[in-house]
C-alpha positions, 0 to 999 in steps of 0.5 A: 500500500503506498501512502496516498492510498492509505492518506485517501482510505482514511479521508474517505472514512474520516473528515481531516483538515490535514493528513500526513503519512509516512511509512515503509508500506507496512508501518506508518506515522501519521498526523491527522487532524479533525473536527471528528476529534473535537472532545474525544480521547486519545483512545477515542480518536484513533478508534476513529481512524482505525474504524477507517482501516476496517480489516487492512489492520487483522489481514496485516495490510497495514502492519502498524499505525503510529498516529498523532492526532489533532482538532483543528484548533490543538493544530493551529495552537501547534502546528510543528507537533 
């Protein structure tokens, strides 16, 4: 999986003002920010963003997902996190 079919799986999934990836294919980092995140938890948010994955995370498509994620307004706050 490239990244840019990963970026566009979860912005399919997810309403992001700002999706960043990188990875080797199987393992990937990302920064993620959405109002989808506003008054969530940690946990909560990336059970967001791995609802959009469904299987790619059981059927290893996706190995491992490292992500920060960001409201709108924590991204505008600081951006270089």
């Amino acid at each position: 999986m490239t990244s840019e079919e990963l970026k566009a799986i979860i912005a399919a999934g997810l309403p992001c003002e700002y999706v960043e990836l990188s990875g080797d294919g199987r393992h990937w980092y990302a920064t993620i920010v959405s109002a989808a995140f506003e008054g969530k938890r940690l946990i909560q948010r990336h059970q967001k963003v791995y609802a959009t994955l469904g299987t790619r995370m059981q059927t290893d498509e996706v190995h491992a997902l490292s992500m920060k994620t960001y409201t709108p307004a924590e991204w505008a706050a600081n951006p270089q996190s």
